[in-house]
C-alpha positions in Angstrom: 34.6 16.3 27.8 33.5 19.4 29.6 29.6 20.1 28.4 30.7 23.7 27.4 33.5 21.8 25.2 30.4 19.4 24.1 28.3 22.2 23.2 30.5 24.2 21.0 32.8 21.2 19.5 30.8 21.7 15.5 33.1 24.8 15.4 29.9 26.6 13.6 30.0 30.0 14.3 25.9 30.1 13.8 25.8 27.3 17.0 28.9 28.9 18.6 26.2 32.4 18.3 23.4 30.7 19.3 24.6 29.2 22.4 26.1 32.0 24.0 23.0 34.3 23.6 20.1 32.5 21.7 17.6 31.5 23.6 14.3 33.5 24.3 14.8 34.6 26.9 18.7 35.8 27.0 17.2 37.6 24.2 14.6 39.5 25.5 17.0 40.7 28.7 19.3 42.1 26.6 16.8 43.5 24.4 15.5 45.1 28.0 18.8 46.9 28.4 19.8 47.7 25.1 16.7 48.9 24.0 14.2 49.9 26.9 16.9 50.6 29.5 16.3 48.1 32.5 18.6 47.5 34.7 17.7 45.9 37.4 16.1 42.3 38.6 13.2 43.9 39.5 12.8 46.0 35.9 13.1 42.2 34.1 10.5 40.7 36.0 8.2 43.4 34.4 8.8 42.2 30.8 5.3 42.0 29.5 6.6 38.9 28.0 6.1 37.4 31.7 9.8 35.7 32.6 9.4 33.4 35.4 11.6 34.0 38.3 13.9 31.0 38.3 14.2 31.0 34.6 15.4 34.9 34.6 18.0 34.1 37.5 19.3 31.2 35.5 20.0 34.1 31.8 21.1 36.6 34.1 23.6 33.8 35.2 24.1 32.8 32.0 25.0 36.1 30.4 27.3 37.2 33.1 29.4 33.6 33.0 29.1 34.3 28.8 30.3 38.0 29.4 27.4 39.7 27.7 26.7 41.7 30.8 27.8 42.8 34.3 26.9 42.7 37.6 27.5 45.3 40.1 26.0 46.5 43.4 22.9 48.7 43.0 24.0 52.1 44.9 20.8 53.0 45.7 20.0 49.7 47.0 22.1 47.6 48.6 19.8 44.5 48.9 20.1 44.7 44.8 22.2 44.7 41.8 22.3 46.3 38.6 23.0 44.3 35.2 24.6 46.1 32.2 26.0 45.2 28.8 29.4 44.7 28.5 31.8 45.5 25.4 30.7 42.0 24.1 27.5 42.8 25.0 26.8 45.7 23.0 28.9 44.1 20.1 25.3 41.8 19.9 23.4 46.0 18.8 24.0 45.1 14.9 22.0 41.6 15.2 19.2 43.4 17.6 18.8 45.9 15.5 18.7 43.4 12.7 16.0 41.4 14.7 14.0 44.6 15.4 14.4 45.6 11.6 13.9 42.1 10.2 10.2 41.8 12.7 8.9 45.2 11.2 9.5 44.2 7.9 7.5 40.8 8.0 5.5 41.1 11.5 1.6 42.2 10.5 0.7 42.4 13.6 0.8 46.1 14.9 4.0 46.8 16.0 5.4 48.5 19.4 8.1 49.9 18.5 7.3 51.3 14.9 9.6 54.1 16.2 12.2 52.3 16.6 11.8 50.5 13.3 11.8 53.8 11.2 14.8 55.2 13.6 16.6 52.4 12.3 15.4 52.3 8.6 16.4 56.0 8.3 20.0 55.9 10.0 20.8 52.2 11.4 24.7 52.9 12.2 23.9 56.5 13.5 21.0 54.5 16.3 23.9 51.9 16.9 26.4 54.8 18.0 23.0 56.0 20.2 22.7 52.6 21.9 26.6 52.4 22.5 27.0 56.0 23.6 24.4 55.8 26.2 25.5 52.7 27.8 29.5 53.7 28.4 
């Protein structure tokens, strides 16, 4: 049995979810483009959440063998790519948002992104169409 096959043979759509995009850090990167706008490996590696190098390569890999996101050839830099979310990818806004909505509700610690929060409070399908408009 293939470990993919192995991974995935409960049929639950929760583990099916979970390991195609649930770890930290797959997370967090496409947090980084949905949200914040990175797009390059360079852009990750900024994260104040502090990704190590080989673990970043590994999601990047990861999310482009899942089809969350793309890879193509950075044009104003040949030596580098740029990463961007893919149809499937942005299919994942609703449960970021969710995420985002679901941590200012019950986080007490300050929060970041409070405008993002209310954004979303006050019009959560009108930000979805922002986030999908600005990254076709």
């Amino acid at each position: 049995m293939r470990n993919d096959d192995k991974k995935r043979q409960s049929g639950c759509p929760v583990a099916f979810g979970l390991d195609t995009f649930g770890d930290r850090w797959s997370f967090v990167i496409i947090r980084e483009i949905m949200l914040r706008g990175k797009k390059t490996y360079n852009e990750f590696l900024e994260m104040e959440e502090g990704i190590a190098t080989n673990i970043l390569a590994d999601r990047l890999k990861h999310l482009q063998v899942e089809g969350i996101i793309a890879k193509a050839p950075n044009p104003d830099n040949r030596r580098s790519y740029i990463y961007s979310l893919t149809g499937k990818g942005l299919d994942l806004a609703p449960i970021v948002l969710e995420i985002v909505f679901w941590s200012g509700k019950y986080d007490d610690r300050p929060f970041a992104v409070r405008t993002v929060f209310n954004k979303i409070k006050k019009d959560r399908s009108g930000f979805e169409a922002q986030i999908r408009d600005s990254h076709i």
